[in-house]
MARKE-773424 format. One record per residue (C-alpha): x, y, z. Coordinates in pm, 1 decimal, always signed. Layout:
<recs>
+----------+----------+----------+
:        u :        v :        w :
+----------+----------+----------+
:        X :        Y :        Z :
...
+----------+----------+----------+
</recs>
This chain:
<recs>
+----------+----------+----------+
:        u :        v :        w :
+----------+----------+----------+
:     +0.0 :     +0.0 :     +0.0 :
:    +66.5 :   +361.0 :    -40.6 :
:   +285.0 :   +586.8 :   +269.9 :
:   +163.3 :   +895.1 :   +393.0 :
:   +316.0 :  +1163.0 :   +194.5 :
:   +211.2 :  +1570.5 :   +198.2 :
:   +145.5 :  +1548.2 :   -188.7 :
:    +28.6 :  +1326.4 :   -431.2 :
:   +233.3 :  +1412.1 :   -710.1 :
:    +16.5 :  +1199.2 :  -1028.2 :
:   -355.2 :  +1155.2 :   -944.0 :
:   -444.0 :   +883.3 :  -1254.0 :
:   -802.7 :   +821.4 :  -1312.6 :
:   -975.2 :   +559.8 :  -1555.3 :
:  -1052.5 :   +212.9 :  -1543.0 :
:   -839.3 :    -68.3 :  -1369.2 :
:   -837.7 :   -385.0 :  -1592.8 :
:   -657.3 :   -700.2 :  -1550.6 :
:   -442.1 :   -746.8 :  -1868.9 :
:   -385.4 :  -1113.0 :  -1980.5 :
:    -90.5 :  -1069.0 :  -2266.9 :
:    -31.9 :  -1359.2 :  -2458.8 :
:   +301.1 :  -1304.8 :  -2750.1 :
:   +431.3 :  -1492.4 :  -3013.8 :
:    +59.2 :  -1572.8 :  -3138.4 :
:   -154.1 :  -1566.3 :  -3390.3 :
:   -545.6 :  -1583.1 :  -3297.0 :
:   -617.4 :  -1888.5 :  -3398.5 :
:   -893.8 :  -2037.8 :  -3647.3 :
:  -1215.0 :  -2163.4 :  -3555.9 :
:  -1196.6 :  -2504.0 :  -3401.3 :
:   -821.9 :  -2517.8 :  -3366.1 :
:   -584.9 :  -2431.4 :  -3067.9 :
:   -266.9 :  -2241.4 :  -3094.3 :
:    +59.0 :  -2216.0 :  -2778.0 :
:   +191.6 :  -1868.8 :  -2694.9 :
:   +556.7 :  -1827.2 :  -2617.2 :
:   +526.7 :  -1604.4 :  -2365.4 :
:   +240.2 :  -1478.6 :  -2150.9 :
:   +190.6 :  -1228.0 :  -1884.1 :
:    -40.2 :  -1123.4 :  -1607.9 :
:    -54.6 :   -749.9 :  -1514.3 :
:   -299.4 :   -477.3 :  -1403.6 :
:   -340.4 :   -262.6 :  -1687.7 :
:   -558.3 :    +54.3 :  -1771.4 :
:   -507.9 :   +323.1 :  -1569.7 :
:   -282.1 :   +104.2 :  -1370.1 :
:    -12.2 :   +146.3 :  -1635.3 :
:    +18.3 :   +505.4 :  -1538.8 :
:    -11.1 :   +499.7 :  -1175.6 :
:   +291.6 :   +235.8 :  -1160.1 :
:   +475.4 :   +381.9 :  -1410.3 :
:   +481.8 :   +703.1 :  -1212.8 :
:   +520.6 :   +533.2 :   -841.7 :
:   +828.6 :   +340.3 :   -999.4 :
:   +990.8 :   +625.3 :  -1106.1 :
:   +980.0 :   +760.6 :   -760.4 :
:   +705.5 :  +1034.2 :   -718.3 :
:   +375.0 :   +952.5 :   -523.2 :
:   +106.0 :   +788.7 :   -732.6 :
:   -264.2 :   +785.1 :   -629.1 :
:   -551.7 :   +579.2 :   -778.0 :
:   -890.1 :   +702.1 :   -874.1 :
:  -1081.0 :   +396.5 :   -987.6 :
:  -1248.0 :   +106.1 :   -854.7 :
:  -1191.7 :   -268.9 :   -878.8 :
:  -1419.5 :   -571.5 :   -829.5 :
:  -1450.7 :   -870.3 :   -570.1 :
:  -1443.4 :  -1093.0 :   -857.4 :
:  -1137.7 :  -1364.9 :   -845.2 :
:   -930.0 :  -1176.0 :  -1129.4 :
:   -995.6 :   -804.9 :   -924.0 :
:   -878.9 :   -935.1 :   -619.6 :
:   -540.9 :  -1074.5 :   -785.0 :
:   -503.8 :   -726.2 :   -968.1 :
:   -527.4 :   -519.3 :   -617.4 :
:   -321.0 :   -796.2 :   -474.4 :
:     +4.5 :   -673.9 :   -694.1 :
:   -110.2 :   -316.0 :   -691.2 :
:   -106.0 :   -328.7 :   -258.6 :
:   +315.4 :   -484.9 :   -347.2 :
:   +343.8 :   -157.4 :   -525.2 :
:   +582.5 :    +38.3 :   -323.6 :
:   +481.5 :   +482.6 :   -388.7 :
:   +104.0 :   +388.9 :   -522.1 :
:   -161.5 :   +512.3 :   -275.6 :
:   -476.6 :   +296.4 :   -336.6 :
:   -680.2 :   +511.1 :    -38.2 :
:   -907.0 :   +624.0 :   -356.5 :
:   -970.3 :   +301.8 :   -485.0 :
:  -1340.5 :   +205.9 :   -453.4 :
:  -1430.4 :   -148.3 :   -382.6 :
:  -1699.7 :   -315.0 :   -536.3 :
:  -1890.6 :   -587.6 :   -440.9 :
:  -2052.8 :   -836.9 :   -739.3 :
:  -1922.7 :   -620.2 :  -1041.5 :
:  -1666.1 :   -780.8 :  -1253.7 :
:  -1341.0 :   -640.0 :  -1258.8 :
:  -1274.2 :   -526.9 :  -1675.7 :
:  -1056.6 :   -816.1 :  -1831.1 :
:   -869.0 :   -756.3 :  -2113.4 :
:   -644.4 :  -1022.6 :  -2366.8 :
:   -334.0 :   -912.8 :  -2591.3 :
:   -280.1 :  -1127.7 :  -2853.4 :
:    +34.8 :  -1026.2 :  -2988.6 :
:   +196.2 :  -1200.8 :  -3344.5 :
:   +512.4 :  -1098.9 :  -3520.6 :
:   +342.0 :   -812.5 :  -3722.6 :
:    +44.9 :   -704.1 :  -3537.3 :
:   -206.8 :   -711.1 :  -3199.5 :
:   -544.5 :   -794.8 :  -3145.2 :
:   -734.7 :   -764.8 :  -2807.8 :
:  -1060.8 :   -919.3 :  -2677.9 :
:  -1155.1 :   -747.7 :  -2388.3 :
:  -1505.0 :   -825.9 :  -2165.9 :
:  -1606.3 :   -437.8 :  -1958.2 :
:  -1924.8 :   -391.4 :  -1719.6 :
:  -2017.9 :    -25.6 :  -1709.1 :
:  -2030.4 :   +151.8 :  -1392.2 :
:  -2055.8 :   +467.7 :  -1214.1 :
:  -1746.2 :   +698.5 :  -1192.8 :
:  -1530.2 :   +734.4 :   -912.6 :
:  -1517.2 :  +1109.3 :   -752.5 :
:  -1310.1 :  +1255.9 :   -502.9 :
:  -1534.1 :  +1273.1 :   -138.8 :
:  -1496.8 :  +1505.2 :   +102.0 :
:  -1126.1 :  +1646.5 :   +208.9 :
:   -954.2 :  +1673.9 :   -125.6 :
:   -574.9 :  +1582.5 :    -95.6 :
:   -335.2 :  +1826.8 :   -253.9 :
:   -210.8 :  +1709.8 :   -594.1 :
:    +55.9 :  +1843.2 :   -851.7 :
:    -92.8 :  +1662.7 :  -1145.9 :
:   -439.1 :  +1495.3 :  -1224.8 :
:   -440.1 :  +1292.7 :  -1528.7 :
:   -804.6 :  +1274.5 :  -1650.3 :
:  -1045.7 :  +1217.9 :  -1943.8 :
:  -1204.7 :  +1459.8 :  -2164.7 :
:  -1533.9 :  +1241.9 :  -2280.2 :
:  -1730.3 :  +1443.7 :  -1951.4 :
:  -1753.5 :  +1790.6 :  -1828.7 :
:  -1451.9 :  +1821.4 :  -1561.9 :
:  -1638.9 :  +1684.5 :  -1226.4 :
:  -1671.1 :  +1965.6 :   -946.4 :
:  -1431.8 :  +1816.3 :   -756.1 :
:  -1121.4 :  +1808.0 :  -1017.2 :
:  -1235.1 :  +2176.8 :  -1071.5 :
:  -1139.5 :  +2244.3 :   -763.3 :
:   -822.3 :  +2082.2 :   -729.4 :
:   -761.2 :  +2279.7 :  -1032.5 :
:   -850.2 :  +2598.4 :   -817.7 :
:   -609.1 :  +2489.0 :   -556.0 :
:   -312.2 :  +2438.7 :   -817.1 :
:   -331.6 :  +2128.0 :   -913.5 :
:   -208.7 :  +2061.5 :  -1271.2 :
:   -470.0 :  +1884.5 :  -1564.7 :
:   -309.5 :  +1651.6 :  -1781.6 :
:   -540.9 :  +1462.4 :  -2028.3 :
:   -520.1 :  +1191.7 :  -2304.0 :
:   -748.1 :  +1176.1 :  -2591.0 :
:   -849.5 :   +791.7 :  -2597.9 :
:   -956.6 :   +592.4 :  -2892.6 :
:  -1254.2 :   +693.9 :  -3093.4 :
:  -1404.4 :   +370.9 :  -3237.8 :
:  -1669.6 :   +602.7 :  -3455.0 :
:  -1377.8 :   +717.3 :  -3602.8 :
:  -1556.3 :  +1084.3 :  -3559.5 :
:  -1292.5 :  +1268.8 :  -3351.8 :
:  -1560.4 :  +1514.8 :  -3300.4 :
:  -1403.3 :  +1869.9 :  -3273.4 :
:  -1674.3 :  +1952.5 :  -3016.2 :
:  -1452.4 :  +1730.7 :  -2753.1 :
:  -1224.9 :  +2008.7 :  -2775.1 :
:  -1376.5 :  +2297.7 :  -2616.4 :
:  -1308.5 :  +2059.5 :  -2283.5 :
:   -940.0 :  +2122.4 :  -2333.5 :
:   -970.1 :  +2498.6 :  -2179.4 :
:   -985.5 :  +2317.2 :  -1827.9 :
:   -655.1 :  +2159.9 :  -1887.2 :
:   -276.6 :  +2254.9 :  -1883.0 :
:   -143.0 :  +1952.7 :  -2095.6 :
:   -282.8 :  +1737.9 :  -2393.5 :
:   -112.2 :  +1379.5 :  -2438.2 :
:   -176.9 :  +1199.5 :  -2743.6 :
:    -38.3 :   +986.5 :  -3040.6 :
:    -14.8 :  +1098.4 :  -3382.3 :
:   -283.4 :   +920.2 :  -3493.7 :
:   -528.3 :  +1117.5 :  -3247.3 :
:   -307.8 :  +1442.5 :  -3297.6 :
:   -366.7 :  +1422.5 :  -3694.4 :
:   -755.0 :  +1310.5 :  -3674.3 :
:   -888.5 :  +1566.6 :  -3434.5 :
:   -664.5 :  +1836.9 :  -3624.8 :
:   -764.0 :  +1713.0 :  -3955.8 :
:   -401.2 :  +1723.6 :  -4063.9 :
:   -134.7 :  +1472.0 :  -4172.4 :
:   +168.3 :  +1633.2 :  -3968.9 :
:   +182.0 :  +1599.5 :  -3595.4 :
:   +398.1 :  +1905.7 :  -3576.2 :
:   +122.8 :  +2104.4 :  -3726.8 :
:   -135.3 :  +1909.2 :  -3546.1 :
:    +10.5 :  +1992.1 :  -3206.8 :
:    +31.0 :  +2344.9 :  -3291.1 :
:   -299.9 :  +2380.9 :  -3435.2 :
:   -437.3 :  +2176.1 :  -3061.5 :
:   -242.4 :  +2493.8 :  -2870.9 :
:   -565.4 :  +2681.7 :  -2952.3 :
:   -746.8 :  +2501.6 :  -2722.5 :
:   -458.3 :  +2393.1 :  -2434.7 :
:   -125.3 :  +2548.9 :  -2298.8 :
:    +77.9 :  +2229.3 :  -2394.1 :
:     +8.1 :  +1962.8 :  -2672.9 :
:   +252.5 :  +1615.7 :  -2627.2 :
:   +198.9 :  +1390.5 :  -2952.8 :
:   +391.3 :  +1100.8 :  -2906.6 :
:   +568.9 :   +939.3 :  -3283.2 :
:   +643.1 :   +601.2 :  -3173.5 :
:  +1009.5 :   +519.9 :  -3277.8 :
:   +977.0 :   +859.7 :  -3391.6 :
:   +983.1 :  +1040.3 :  -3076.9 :
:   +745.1 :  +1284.4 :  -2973.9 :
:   +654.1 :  +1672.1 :  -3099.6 :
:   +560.0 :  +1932.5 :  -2783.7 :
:   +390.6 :  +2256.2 :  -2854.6 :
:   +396.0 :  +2484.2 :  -2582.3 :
:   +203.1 :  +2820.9 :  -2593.4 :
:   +372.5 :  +3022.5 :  -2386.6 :
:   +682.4 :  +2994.6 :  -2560.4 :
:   +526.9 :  +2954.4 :  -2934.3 :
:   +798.2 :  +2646.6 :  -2875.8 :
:   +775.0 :  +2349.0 :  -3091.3 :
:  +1031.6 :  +2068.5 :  -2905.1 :
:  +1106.4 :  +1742.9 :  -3137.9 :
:  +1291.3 :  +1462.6 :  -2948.1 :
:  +1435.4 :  +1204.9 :  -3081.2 :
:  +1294.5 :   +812.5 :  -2970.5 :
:  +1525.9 :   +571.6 :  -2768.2 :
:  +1541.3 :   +232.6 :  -2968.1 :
:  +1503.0 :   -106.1 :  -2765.3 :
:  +1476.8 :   -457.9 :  -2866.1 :
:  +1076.1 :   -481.4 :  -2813.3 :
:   +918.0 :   -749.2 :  -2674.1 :
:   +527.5 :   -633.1 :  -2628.0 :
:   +447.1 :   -198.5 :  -2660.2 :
:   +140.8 :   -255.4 :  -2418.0 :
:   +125.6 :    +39.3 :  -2183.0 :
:   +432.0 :   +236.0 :  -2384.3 :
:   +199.5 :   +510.7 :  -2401.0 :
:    +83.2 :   +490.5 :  -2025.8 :
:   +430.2 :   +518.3 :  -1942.4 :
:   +519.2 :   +800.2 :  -2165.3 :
:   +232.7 :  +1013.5 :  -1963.6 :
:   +381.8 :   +882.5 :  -1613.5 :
:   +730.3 :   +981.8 :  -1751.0 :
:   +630.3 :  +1352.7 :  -1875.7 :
:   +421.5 :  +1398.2 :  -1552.1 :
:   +690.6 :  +1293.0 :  -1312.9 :
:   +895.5 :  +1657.0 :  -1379.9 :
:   +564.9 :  +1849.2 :  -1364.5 :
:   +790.7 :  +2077.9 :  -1067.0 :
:  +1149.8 :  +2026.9 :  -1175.5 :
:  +1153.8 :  +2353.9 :  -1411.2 :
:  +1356.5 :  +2163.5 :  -1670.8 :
:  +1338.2 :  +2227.6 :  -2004.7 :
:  +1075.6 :  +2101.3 :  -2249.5 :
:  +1300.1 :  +1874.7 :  -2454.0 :
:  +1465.5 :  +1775.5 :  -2151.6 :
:  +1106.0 :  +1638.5 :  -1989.1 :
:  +1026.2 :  +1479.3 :  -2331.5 :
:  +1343.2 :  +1327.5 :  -2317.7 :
:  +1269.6 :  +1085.4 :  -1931.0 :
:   +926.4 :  +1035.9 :  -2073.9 :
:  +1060.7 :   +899.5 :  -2378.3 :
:  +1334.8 :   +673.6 :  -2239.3 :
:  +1101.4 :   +559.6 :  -1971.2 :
:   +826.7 :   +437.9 :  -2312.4 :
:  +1112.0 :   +313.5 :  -2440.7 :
:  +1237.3 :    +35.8 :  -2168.3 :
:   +889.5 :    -30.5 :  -2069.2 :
:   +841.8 :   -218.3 :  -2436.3 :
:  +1119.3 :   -448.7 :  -2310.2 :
:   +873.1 :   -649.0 :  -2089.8 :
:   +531.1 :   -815.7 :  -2132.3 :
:   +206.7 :   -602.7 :  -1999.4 :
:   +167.8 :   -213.7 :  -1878.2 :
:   +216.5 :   -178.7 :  -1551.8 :
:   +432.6 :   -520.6 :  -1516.4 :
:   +682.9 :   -405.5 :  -1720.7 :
:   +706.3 :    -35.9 :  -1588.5 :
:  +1086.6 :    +62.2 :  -1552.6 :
:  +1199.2 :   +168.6 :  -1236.4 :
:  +1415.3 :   +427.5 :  -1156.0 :
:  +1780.0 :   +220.3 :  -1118.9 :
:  +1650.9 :   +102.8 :  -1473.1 :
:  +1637.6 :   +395.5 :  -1648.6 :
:  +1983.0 :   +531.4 :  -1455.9 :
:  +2148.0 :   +226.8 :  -1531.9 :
:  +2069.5 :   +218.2 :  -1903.9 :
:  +2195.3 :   +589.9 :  -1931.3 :
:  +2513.7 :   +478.4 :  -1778.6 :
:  +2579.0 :   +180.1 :  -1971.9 :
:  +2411.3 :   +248.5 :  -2312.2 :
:  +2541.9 :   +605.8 :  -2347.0 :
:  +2636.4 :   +589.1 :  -2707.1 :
:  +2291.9 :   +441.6 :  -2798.3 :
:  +2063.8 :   +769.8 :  -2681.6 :
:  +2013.8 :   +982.7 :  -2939.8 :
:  +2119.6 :  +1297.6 :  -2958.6 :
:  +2395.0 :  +1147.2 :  -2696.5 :
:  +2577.7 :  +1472.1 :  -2616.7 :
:  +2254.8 :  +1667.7 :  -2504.2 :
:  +2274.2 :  +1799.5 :  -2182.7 :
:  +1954.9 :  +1695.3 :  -2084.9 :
:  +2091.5 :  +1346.0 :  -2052.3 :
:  +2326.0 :  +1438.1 :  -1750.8 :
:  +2054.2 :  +1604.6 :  -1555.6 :
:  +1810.1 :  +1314.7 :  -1640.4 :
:  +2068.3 :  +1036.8 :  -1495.7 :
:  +2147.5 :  +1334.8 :  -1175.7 :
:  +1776.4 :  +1325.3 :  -1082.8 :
:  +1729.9 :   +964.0 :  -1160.8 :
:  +2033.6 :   +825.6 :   -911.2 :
:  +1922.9 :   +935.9 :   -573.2 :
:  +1581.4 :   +794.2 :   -637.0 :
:  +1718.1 :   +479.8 :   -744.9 :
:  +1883.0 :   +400.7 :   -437.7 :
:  +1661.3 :   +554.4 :   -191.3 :
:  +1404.1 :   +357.8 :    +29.2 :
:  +1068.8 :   +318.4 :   -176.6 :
:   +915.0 :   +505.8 :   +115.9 :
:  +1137.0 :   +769.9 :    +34.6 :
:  +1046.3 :  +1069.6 :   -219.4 :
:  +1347.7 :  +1261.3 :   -257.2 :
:  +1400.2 :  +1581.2 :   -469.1 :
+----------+----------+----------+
</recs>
């Protein structure tokens, strides 16, 4: 379980699922069976972020709930091992089932079945804890109680999610005045923006937010940020991939985790980018999180790999990374 700490630095929100990731497969045809090569158990969903942001040191709170059903219970079970994630806003809930999700991954592509019981939001009751970022949704009006962590300071960072309709209704953007930051791939950079380059899409998304992140997959990511008129490109860190579940997650958790440090733009996409990057190294989201040693070590020993290796954003990455990686897990040091 989470320690008591003054702040909780990434408030994450969404659903918690239990990820089942099976790789090395192809989904079989009717009536046959097929064997995996690998397979994986993990929370996933909003999960992904909250781990990915306790493991790289900061104070990570849950706003979700999770089921009594067999597969919910093992999911909190390895969230409650989860050294830095606070799960006092994590609502318990008797007879629903806990979202399940499957990864089928083959050697060119993923597919994913994935079973999900609706239910009723989970809000913020009574004494509001202080926050530095909260990582919401834009599909609903900001809930009164965000709103006012927003009054009190607290920072709005938002993804877009997937739009199945393949709309990418331009209406969903009017929600982005309420936030400070606006996370999101190309793909849902380029279709809200009507545009085929995520440079321009980010820019042209500035209208409507103070920072737009649109992550490139081994292409990096492209910032805009408003204040500055600054467009930031950053190179990607290459890995040997083994399953990109949760990359994304990750990336957020990464970006998020200098929300107070006052570095530089290219130097915050730069730890969200090599955190993405080593969390592709593992099976599931939130299993294969890196942790802060991780992400020091592999700046040590795979210096000449980074790109852009002589940036000096490297060097204050792997200073801010090494006390954290050997400090106590109860520990939050700055």
């Amino acid at each position: 379980m989470g320690t008591e700490h003054a702040v909780v630095d990434f408030m994450v929100t969404g659903e918690v699922f239990c990820d089942l990731v099976f790789t090395g497969v192809h989904i079989p045809d009717p009536g046959t069976e097929t064997f995996a090569d690998r397979y994986a158990f993990s929370p996933g969903g909003a999960v992904n972020r909250a781990v990915a942001s306790a493991r790289l040191g900061r104070h990570a709170g849950l706003l979700s709930a999770v089921g009594d059903d067999p597969l919910g219970r093992a999911v909190l079970d390895v969230m409650a091992d989860e050294p830095n994630l606070d799960l006092t806003w994590l609502a318990h809930r008797p007879g629903w089932q806990t979202p399940v999700s499957v990864a089928i991954s083959g050697a060119d592509d993923r597919s994913f079945i994935t079973y999900y019981e609706p239910t009723t939001p989970v809000g913020i009751d009574g004494d509001l804890p202080t926050v530095g970022v909260l990582d919401i949704g834009i599909d609903a009006p900001l809930p009164a109680w965000a709103d006012a962590l927003r009054s009190a300071g607290t920072l709005l960072y938002a993804g877009a999610g997937w739009d199945a309709t393949g709309e990418w209704r331009t209406d969903k953007l009017d929600r982005l005045v309420d936030l400070d930051a606006f996370v999101l791939n190309s793909v849902e950079a380029c279709s809200f923006a009507r545009v085929d380059d995520p440079a321009q899409a980010a820019r042209l998304l500035g209208r409507y937010v103070p920072m737009v992140v649109v992550t490139c997959g081994p292409d990096g990511v492209v910032a805009y940020e408003r204040s500055t008129d600054e467009v930031a490109h950053v190179p990607g860190v290459t890995v040997a991939a083994a399953d990109p579940t949760g990359a994304g997650d990750t990336f957020v958790a990464g970006f998020a985790a200098s929300y107070d440090l006052g570095w530089p733009l290219a130097d915050r996409l730069r730890l969200a980018n090599l955190a993405a990057a080593l969390s592709v190294r593992g099976l599931g989201g939130a299993a294969s999180a890196p942790t802060t040693a991780e992400l020091a070590a592999h700046l040590t020993d795979h210096t000449g790999s980074l790109p852009e290796p002589d940036a000096a954003g490297w060097a204050r990455i792997h200073d801010w990374l090494t006390p954290r990686s050997s400090a106590p897990a109860s520990e939050d040091p700055q």
